[in-house]
DSSP file (Angstrom, degrees, kcal/mol; ACC not computed):
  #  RESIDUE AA STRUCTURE BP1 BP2  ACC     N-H-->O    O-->H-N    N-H-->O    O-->H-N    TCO  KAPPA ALPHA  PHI   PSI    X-CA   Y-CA   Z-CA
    1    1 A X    >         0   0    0      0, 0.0     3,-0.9     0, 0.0    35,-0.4   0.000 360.0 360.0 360.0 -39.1  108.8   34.8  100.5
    2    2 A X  T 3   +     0   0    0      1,-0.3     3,-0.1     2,-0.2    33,-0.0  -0.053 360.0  88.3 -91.7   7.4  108.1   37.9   98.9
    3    3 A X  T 3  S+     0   0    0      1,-0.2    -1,-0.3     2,-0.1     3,-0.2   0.359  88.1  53.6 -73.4  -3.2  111.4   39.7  100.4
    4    4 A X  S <  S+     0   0    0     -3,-0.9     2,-0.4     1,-0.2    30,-0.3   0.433  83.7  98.7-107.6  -7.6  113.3   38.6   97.6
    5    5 A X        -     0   0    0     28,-0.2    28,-0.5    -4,-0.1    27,-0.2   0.030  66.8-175.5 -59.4   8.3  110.6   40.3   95.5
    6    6 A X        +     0   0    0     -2,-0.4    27,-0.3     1,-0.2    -1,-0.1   0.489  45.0  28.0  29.6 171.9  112.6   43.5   94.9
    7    7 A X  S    S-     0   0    0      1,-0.2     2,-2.5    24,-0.1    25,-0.5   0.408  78.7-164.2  86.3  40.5  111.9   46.8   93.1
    8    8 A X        -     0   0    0      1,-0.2    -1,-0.2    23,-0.2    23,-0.2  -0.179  17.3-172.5 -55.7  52.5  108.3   46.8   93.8
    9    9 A X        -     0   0    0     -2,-2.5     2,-0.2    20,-0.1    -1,-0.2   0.390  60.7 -13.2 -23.2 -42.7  106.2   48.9   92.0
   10   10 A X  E     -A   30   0A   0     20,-1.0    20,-3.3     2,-0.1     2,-0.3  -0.802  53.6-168.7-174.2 155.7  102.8   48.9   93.2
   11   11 A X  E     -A   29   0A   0     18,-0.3     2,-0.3    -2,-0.2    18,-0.2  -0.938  11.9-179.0-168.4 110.0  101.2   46.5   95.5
   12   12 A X  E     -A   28   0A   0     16,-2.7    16,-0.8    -2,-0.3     2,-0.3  -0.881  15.7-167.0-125.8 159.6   97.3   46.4   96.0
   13   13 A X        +     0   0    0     -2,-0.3     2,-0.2    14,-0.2    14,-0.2  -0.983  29.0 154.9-139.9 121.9   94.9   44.4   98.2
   14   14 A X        -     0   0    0     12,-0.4     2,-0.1    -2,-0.3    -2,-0.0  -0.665  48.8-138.1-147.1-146.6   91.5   44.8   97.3
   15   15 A X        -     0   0    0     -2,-0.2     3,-0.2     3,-0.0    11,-0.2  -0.503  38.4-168.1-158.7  61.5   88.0   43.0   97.4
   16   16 A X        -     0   0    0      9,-1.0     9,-0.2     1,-0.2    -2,-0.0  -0.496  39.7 -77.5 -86.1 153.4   86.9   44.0   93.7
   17   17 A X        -     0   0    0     -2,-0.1    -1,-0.2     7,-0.1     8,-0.1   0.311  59.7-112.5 -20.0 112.6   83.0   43.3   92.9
   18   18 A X        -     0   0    0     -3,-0.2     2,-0.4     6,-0.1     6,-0.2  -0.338   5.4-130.5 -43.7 172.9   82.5   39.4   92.2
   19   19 A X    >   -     0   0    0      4,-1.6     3,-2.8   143,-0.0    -1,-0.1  -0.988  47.9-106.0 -75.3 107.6   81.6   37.9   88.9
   20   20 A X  T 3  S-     0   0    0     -2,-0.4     3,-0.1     1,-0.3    44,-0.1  -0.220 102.0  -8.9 -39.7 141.3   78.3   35.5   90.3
   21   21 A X  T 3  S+     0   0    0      1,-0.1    45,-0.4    42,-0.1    -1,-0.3   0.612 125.8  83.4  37.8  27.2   79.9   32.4   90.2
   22   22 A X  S <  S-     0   0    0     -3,-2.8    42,-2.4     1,-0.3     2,-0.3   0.515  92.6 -64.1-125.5 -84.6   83.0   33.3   88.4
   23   23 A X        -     0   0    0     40,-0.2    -4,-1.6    -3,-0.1    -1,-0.3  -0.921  30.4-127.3-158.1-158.6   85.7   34.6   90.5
   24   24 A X        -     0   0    0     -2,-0.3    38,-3.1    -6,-0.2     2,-0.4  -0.971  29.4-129.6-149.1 125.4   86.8   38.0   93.1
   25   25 A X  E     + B   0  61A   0     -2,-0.3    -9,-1.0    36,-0.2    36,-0.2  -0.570  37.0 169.6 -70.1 136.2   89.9   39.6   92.2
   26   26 A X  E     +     0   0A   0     34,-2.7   -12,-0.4    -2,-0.4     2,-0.2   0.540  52.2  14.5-133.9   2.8   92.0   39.9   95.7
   27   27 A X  E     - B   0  60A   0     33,-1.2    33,-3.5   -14,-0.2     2,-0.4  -0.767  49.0-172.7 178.5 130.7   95.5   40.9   95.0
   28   28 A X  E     -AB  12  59A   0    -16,-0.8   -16,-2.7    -2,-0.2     2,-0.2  -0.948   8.9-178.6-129.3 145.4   97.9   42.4   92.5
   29   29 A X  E     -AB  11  58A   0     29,-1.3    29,-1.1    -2,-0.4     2,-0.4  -0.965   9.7-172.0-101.1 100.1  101.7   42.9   92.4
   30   30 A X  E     +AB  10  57A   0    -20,-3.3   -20,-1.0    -2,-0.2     2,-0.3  -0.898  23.2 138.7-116.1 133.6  103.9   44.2   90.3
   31   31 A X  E     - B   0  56A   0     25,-1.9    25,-2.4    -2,-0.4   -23,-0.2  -0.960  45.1-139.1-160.2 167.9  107.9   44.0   90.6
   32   32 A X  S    S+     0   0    0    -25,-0.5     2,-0.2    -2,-0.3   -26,-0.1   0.276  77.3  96.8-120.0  15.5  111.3   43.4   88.6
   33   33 A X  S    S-     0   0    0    -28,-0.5    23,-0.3   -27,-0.3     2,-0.3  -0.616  81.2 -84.8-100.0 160.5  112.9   41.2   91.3
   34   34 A X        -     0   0    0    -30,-0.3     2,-0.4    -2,-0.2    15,-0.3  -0.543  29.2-126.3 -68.1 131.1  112.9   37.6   91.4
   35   35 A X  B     -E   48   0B   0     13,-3.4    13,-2.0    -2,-0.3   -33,-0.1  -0.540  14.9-145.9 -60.6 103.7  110.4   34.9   92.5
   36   36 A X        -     0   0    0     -2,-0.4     2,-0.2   -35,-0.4    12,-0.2  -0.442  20.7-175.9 -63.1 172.6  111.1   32.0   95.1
   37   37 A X        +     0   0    0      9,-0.1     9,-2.8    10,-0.1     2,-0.2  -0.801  13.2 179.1 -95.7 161.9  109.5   29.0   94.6
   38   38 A X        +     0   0    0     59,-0.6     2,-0.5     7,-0.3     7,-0.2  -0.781  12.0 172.4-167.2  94.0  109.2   25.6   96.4
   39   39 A X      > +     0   0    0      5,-0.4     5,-1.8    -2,-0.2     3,-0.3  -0.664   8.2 177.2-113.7  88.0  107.4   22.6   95.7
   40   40 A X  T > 5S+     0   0    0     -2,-0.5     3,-4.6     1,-0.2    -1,-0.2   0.930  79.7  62.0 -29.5 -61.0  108.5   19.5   98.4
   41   41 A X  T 3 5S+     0   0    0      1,-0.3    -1,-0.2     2,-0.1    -2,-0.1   0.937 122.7  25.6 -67.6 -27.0  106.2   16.7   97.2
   42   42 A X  T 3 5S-     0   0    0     -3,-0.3    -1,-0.3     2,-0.1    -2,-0.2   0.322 103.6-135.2-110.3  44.7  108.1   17.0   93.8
   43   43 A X  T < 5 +     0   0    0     -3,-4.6     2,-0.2     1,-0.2    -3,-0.2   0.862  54.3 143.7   2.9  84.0  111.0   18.3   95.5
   44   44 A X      < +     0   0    0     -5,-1.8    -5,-0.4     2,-0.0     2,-0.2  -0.801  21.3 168.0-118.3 171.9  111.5   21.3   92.7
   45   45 A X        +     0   0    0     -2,-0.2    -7,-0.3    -7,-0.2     2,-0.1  -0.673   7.6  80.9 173.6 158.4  112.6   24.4   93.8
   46   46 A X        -     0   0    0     -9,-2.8     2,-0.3    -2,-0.2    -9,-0.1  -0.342  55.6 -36.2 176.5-134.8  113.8   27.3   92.8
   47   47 A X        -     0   0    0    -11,-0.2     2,-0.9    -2,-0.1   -11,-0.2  -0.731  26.7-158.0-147.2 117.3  113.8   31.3   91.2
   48   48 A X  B     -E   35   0B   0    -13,-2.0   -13,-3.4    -2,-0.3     2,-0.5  -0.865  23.1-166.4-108.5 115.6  111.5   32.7   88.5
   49   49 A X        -     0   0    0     -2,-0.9   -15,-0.1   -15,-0.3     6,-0.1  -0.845  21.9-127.1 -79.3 103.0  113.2   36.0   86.8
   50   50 A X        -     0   0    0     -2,-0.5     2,-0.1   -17,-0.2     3,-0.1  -0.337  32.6-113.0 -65.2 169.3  112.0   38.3   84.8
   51   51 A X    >   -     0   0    0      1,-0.2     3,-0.8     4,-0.1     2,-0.1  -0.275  54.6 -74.3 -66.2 172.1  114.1   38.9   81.4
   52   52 A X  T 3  S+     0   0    0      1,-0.2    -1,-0.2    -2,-0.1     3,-0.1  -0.239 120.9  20.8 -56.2 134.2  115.7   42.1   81.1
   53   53 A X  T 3  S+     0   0    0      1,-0.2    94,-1.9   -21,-0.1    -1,-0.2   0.697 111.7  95.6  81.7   7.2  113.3   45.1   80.4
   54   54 A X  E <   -F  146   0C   0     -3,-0.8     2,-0.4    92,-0.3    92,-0.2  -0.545  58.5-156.1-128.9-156.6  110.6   43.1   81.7
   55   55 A X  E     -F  145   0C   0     90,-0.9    90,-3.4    -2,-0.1     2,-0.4  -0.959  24.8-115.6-179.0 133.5  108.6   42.5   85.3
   56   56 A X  E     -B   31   0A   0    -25,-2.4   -25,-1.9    -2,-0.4     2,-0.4  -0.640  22.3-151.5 -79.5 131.1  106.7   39.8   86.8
   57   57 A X  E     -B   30   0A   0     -2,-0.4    86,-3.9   -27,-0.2     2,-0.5  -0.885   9.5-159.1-115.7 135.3  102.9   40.6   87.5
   58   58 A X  E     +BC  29 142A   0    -29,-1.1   -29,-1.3    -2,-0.4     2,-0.4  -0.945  15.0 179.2-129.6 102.6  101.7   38.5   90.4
   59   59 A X  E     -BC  28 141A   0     82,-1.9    82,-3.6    -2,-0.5     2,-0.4  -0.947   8.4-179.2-116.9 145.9   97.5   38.1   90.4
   60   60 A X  E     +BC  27 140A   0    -33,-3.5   -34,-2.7    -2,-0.4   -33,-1.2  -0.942   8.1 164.0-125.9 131.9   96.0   36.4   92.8
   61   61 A X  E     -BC  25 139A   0     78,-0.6    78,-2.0    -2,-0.4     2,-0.6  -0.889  34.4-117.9-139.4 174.6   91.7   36.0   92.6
   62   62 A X  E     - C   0 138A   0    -38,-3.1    76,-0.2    -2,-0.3    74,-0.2  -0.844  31.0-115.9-132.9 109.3   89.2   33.5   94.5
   63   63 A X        -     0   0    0     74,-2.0   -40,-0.2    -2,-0.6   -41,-0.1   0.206  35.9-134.3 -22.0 158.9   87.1   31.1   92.3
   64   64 A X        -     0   0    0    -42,-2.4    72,-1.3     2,-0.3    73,-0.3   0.197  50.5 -46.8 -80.4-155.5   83.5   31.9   92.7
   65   65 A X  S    S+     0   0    0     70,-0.2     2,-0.4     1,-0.1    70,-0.2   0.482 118.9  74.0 -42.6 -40.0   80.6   29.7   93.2
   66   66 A X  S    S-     0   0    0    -45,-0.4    -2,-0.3   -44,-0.1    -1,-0.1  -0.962  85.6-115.5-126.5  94.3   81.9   27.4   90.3
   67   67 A X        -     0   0    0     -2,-0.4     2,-0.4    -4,-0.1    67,-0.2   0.374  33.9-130.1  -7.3 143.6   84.7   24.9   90.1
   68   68 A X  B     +G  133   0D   0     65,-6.1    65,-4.3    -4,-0.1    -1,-0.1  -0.985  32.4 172.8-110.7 136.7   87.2   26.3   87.6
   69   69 A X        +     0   0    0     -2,-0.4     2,-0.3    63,-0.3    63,-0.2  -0.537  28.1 131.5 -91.8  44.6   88.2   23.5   84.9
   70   70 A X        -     0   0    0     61,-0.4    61,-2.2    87,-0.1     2,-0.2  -0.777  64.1-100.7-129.3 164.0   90.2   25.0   82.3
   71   71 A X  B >   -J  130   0E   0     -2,-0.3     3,-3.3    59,-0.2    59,-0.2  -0.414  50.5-121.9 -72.0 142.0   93.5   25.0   79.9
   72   72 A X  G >  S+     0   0    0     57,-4.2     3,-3.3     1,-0.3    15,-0.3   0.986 104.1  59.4 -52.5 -56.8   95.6   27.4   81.7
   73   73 A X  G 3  S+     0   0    0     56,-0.5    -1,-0.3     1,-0.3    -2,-0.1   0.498  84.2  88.2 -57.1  22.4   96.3   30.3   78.7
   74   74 A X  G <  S+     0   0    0     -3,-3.3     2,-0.6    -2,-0.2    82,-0.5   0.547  79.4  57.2 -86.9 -18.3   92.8   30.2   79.1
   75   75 A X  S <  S-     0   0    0     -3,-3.3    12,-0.6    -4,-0.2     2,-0.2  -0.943  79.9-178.9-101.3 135.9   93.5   33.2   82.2
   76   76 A X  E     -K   86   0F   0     -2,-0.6    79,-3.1    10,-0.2     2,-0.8  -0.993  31.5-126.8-120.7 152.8   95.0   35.5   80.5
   77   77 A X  E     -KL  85 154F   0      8,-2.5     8,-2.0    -2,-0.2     2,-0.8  -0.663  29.2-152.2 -91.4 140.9   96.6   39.2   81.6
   78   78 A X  E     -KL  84 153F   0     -2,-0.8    74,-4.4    75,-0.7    75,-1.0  -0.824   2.7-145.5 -98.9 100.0   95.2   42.1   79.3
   79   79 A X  E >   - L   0 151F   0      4,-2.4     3,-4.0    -2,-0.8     4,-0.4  -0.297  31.8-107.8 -90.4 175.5   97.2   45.3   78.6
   80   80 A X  T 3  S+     0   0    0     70,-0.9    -1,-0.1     1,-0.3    71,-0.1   0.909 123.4  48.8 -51.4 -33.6   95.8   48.6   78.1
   81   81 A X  T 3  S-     0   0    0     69,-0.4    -1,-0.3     2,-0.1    -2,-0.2   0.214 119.8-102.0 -86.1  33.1   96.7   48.2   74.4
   82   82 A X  S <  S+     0   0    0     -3,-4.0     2,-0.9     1,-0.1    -2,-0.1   0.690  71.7 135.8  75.5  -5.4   95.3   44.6   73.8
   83   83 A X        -     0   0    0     -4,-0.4    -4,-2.4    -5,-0.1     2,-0.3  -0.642  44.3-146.3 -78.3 117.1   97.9   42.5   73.9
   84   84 A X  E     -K   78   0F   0     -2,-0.9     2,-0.4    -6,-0.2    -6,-0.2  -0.592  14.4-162.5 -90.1 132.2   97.0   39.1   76.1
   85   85 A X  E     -K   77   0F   0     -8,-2.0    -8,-2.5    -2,-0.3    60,-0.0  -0.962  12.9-130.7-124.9 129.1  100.0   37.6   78.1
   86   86 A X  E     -K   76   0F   0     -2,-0.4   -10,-0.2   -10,-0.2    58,-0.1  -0.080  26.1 -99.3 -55.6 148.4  100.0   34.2   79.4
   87   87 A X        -     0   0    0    -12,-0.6    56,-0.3   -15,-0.3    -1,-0.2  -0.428  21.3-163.2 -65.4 156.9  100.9   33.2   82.7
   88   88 A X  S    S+     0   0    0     54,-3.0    12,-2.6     1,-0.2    13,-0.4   0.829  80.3   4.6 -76.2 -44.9  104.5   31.7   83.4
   89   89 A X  B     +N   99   0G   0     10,-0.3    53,-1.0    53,-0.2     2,-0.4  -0.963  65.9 175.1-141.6 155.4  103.6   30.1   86.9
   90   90 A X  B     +D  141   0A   0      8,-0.9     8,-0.4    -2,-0.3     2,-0.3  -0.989   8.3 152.1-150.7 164.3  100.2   29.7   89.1
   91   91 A X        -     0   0    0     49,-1.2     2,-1.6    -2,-0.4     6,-0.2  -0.863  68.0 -67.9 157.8 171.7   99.1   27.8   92.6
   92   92 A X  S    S-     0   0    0      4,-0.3     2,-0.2    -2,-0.3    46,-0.2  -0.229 110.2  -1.5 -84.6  47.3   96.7   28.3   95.2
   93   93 A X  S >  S-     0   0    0     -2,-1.6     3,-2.2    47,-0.2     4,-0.4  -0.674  82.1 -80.1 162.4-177.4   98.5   31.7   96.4
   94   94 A X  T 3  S+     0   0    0      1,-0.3     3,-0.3    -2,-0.2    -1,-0.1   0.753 134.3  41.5 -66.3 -28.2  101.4   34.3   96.1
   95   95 A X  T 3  S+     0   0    0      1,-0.2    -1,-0.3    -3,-0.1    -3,-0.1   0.025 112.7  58.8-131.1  22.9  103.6   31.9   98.1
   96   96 A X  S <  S+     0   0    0     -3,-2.2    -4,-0.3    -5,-0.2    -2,-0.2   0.164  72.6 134.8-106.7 -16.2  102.1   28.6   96.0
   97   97 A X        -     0   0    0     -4,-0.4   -59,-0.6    -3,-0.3     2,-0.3   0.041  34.1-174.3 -78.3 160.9  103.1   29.7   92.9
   98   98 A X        -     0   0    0     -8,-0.4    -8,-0.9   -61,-0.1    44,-0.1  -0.970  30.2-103.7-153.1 156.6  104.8   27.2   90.6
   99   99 A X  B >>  -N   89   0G   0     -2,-0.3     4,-0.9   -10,-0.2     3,-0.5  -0.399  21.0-155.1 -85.6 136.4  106.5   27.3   87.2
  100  100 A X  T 34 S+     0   0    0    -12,-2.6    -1,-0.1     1,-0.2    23,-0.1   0.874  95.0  56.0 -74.9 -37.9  104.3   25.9   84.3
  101  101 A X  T 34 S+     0   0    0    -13,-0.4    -1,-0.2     1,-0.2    -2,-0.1   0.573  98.0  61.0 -47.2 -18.8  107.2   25.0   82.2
  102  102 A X  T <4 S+     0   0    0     -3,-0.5    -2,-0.2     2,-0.1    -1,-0.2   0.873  83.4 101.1 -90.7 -36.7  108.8   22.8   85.0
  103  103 A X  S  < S-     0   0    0     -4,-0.9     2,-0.2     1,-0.1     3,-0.1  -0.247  70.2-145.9 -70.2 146.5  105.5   20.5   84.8
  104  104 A X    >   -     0   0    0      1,-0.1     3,-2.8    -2,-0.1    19,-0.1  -0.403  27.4 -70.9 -97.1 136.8  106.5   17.6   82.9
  105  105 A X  T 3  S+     0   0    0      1,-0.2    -1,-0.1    -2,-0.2    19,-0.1  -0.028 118.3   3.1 -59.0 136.7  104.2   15.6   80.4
  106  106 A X  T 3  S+     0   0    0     17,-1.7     2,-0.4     1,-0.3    -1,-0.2   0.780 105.8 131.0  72.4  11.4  101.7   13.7   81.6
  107  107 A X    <   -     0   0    0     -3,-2.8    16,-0.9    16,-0.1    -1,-0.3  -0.979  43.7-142.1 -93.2 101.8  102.6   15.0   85.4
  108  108 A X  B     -O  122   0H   0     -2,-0.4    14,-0.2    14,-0.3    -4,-0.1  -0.419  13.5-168.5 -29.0 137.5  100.4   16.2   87.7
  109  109 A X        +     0   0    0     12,-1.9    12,-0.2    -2,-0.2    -6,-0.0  -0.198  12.5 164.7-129.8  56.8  100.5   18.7   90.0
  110  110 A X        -     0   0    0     10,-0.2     2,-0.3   -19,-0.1    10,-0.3   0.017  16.4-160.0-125.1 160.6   97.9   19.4   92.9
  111  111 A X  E     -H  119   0D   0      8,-1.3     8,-3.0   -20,-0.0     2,-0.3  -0.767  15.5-146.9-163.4 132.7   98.1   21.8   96.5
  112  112 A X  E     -H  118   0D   0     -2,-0.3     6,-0.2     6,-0.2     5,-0.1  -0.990  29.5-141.3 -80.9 104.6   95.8   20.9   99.1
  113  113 A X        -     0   0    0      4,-2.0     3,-0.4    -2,-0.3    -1,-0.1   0.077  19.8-111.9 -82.8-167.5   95.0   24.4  100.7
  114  114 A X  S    S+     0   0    0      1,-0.2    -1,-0.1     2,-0.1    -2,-0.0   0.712 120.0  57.4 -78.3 -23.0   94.4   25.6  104.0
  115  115 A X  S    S-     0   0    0      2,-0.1    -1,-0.2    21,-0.1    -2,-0.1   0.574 119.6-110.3 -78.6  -6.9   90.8   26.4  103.3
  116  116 A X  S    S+     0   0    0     -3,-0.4    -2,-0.1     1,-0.4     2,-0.1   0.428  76.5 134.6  73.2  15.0   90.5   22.2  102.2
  117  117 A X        -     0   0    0     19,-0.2    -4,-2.0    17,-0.1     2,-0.4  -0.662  48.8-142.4 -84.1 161.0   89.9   23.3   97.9
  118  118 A X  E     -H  112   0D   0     -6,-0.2    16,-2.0    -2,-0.1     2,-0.4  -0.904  17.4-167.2-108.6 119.8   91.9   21.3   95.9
  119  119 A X  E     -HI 111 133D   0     -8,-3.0    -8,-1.3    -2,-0.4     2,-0.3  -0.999   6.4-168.5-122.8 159.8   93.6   22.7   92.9
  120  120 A X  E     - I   0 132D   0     12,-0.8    12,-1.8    -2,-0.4     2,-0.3  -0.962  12.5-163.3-101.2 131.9   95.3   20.8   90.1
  121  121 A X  E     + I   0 131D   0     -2,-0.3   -12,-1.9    10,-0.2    10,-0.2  -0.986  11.6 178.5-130.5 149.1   97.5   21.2   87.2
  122  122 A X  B     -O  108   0H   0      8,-1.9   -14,-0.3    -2,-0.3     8,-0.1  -0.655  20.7-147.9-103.9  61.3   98.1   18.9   84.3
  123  123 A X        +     0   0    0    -16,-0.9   -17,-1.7    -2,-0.2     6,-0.2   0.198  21.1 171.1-105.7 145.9  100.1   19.0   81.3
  124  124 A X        -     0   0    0      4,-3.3     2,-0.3     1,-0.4     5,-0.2   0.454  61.1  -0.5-120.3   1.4   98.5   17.3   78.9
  125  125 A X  B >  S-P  128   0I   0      3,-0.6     3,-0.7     0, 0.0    -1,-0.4  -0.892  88.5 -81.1-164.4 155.2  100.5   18.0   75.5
  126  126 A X  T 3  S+     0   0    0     -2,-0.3   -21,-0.1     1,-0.2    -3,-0.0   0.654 131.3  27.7  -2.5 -61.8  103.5   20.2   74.8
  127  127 A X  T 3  S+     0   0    0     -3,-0.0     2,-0.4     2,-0.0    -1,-0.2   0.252 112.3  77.4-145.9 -25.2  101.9   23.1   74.6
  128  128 A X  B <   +P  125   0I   0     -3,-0.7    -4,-3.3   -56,-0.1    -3,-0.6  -0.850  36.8 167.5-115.8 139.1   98.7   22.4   77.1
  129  129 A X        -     0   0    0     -2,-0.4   -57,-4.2    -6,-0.2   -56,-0.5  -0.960  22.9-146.3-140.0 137.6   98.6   22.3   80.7
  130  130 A X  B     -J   71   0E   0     -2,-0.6    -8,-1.9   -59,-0.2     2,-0.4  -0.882   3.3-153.6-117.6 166.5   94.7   22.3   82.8
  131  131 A X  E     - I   0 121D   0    -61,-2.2   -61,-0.4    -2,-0.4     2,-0.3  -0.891   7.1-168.4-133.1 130.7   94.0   23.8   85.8
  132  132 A X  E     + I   0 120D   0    -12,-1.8   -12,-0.8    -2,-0.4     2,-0.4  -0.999  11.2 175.2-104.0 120.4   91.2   22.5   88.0
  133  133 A X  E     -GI  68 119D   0    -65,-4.3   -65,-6.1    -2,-0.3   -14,-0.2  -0.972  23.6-127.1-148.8 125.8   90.0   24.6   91.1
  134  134 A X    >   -     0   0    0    -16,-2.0     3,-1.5    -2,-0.4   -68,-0.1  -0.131  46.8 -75.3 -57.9 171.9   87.2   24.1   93.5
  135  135 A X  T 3  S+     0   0    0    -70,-0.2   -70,-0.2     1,-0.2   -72,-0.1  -0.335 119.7  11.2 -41.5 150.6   84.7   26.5   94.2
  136  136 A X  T 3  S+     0   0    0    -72,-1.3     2,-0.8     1,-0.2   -19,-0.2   0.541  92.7 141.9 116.4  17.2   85.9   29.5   96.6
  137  137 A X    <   -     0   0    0     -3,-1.5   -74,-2.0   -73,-0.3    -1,-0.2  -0.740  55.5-115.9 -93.5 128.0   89.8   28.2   96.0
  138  138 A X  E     -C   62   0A   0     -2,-0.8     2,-0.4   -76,-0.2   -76,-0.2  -0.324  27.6-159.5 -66.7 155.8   92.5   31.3   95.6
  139  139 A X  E     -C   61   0A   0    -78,-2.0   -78,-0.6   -47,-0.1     2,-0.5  -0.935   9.5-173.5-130.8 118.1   94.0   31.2   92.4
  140  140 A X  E     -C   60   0A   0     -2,-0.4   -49,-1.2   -80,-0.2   -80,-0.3  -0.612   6.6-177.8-146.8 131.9   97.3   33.1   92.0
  141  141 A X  E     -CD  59  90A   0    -82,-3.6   -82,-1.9    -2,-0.5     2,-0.4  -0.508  16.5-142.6-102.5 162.3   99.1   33.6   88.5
  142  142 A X  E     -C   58   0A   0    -53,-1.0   -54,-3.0   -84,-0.3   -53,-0.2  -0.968  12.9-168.4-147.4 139.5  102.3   35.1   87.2
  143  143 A X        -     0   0    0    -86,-3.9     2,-0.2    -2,-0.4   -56,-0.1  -0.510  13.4-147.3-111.5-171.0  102.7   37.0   84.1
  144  144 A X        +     0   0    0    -88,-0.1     2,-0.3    -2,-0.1   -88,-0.2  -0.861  38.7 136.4-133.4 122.7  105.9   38.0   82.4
  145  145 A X  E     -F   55   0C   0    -90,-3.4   -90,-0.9    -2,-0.2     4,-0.1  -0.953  53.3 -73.0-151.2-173.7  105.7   41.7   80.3
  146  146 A X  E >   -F   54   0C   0     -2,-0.3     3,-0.7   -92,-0.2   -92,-0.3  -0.681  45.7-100.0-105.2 167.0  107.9   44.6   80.0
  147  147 A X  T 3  S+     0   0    0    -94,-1.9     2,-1.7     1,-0.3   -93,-0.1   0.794 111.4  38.3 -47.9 -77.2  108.5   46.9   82.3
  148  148 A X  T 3  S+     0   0    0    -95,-0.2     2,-0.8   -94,-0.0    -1,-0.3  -0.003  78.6 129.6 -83.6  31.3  106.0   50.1   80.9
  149  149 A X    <   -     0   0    0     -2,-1.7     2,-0.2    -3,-0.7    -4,-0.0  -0.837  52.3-142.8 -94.7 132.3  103.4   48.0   79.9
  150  150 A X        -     0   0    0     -2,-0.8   -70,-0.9     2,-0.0   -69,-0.4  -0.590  17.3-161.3 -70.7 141.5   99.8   49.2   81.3
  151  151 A X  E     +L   79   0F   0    -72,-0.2   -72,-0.2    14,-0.2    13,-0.1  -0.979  18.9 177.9-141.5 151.6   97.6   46.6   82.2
  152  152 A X  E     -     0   0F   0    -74,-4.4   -73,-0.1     1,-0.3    12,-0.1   0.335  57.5  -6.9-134.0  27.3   93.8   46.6   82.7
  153  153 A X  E     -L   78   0F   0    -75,-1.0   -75,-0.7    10,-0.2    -1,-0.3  -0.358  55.2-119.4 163.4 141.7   92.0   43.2   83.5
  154  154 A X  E     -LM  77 162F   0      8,-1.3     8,-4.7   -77,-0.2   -77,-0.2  -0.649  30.0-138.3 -90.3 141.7   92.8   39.6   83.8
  155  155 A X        -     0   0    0    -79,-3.1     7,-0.6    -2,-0.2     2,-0.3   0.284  17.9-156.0 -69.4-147.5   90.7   37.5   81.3
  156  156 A X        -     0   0    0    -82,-0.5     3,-0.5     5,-0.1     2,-0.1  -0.650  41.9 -78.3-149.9 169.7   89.2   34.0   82.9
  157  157 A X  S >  S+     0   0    0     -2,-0.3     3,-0.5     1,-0.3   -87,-0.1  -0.340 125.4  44.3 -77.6 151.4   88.2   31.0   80.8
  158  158 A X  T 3  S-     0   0    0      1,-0.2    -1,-0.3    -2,-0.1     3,-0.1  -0.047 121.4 -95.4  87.6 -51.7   84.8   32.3   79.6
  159  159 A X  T 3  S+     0   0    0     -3,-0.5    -1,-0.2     1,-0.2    -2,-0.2   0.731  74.9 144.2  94.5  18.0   85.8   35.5   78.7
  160  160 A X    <   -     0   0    0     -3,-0.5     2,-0.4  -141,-0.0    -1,-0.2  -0.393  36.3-143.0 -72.1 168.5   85.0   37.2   81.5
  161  161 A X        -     0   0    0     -2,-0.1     2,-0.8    -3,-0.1    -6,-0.2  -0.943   8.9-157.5-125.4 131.2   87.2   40.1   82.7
  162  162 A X  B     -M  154   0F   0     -8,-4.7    -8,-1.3    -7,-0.6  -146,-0.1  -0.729  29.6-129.3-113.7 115.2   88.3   41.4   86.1
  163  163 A X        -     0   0    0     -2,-0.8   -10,-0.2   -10,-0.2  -138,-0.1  -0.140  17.6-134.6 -76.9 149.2   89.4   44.8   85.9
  164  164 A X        -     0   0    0      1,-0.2     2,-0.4   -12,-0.1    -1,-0.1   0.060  17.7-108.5 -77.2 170.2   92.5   46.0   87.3
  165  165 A X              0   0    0      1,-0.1    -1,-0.2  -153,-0.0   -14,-0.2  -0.814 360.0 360.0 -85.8 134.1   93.4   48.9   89.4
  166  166 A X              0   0    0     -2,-0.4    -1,-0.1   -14,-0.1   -15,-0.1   0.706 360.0 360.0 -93.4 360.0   95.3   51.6   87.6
């Protein structure tokens, strides 16, 4: 899926320090090509683009210990200057991912994974969509930000941080 992924800037896999119970960063991406996506059971399917001057950031972590329950802008990515950007799409991996705008109010959305966790998202207003994830389920999010922005650690619901590689 990730061949259409273009212009790839830097591409880690790493195994950074848990949070106890919280979560394990396991993969960042950064690129200015486009994103497939594919969801059968609500037969969407489709491209996510960055705008011009800007680049999709692809992080991927695995809950902890502790079921995740939260509104989604609750993960947010954190640049070197402070600025928080919300994700555009998340699902239980890089090749899961799904657009947050496409879910519809009062629509569910759920991936059974390979490991058996269940994750869910819900939108529950305009403007709010929740995320549910068992324990020790990969998590993987999609930012949009421009191009030359630094960034140094995705926030989690809580406020804990997991810092990035530079």
């Amino acid at each position: 899926m990730w061949k259409h992924f273009s212009a790839i800037v830097l591409t880690v896999s790493l195994q950074a320090p848990a949070l106890p119970g919280v979560a394990t960063l396991t993969l960042v991406q950064r690129g200015t090509g486009p994103l497939h996506f594919s969801n059968p059971m609500m037969k969407l399917s489709g491209t996510i683009r960055p705008t011009q001057g800007n680049r999709l950031d692809l992080i991927v972590i695995t809950v902890g210990d502790v079921p995740i329950d939260a509104e989604i802008r609750r993960f947010a990515l954190l640049s070197a200057d402070g600025r928080a950007f919300e994700p555009i799409a998340a699902g239980g991996g890089p090749d899961l991912i799904f657009p947050i705008d496409s879910l519809e109010l009062g629509r569910e959305m759920g991936q059974i994974l390979p490991s058996d966790a269940e994750i869910m998202m819900k939108r529950t207003s305009s403007t709010s969509v929740t995320l549910g994830a068992d324990a020790g389920a990969p998590l993987a999010f999609v930012f949009q930000l421009p191009e030359r922005t630094g960034t140094r650690a995705l926030r989690l619901p809580g406020g804990a941080e997991l810092l990035l590689p530079q």
